[in-house]
C-alpha positions in Angstrom: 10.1 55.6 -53.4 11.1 58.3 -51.4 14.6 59.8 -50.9 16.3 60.5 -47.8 16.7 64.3 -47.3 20.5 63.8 -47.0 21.0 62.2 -49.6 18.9 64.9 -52.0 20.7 67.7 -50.1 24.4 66.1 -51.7 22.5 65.8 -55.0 22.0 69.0 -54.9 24.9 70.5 -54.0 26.8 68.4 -56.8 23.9 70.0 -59.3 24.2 73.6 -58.9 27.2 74.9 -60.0 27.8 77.4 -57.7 28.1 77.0 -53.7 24.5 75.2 -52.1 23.3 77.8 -49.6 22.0 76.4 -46.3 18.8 75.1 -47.0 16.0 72.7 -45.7 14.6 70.5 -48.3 10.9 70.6 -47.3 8.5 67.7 -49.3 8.0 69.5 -52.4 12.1 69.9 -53.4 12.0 66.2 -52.6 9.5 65.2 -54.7 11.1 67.6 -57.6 14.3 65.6 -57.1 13.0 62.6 -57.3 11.0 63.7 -60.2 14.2 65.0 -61.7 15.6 61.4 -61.4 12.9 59.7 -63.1 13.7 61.4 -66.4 16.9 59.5 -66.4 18.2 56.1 -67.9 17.6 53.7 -65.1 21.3 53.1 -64.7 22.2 56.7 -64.1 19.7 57.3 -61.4 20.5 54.4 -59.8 24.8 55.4 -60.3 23.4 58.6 -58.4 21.0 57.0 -55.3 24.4 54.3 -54.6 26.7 57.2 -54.6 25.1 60.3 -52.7 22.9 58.2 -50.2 24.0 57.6 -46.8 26.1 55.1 -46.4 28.4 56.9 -49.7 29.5 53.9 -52.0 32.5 54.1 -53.6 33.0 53.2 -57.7 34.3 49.6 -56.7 31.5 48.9 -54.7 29.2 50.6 -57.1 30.3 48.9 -59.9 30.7 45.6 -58.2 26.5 45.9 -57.7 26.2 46.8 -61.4 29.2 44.6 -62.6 30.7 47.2 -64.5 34.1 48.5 -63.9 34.6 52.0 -61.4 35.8 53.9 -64.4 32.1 53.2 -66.1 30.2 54.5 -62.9 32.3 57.7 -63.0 31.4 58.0 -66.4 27.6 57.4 -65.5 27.5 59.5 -62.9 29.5 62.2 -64.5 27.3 62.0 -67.0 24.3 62.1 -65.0 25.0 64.9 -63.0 25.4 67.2 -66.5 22.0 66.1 -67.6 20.6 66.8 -63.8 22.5 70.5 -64.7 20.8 71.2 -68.0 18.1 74.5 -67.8 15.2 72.3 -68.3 16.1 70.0 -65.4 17.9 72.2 -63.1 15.0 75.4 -63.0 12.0 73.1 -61.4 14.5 72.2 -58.7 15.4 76.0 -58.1 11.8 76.7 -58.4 10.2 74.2 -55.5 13.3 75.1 -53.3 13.3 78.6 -54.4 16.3 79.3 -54.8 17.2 82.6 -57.1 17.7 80.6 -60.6 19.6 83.9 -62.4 22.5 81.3 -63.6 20.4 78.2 -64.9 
């Protein structure tokens, strides 16, 4: 399945911790995205692909697809995103859009 550019570009962003540079995602950061993804729970990649794809949905409409309350996708997601931020994860991502890793 691939990814809409937009929607790895926000991903992205709301990975690194500091400020995302301009950049153009060409195939290979995609694919290292989506790669990225896969090593998650199901539930927390798909918390991820609801909320950062284009059209953004909200918790309520997130959680109304899941049947879990909003609170529980912003703990999903939250969670998520600090797995997506862990060294391991974070440096192939640097690495395919190379991006100057210094602080992962």
């Amino acid at each position: 399945m691939t990814l809409p550019t937009n929607l790895n570009t926000t991903l992205l962003a709301q990975i690194l911790v500091s400020p995302l540079p301009v950049i153009d995602l060409d195939a290979i950061g995609i694919v290292e995205i989506e790669t990225q993804l896969l090593t998650l729970r199901t539930e927390e990649a798909f918390v991820l692909r609801c909320r950062f794809n284009t059209p953004k949905m909200t918790l309520y409409q997130t959680g109304q697809l899941m049947k879990i309350s909003p609170g529980r996708v912003r703990q999903r997601e939250s969670n998520a995103l600090r797995k997506l931020r862990h060294p391991v994860r974070i440096r192939p991502i640097m690495r395919a859009i190379q991006l100057p890793n210094e602080s992962y």
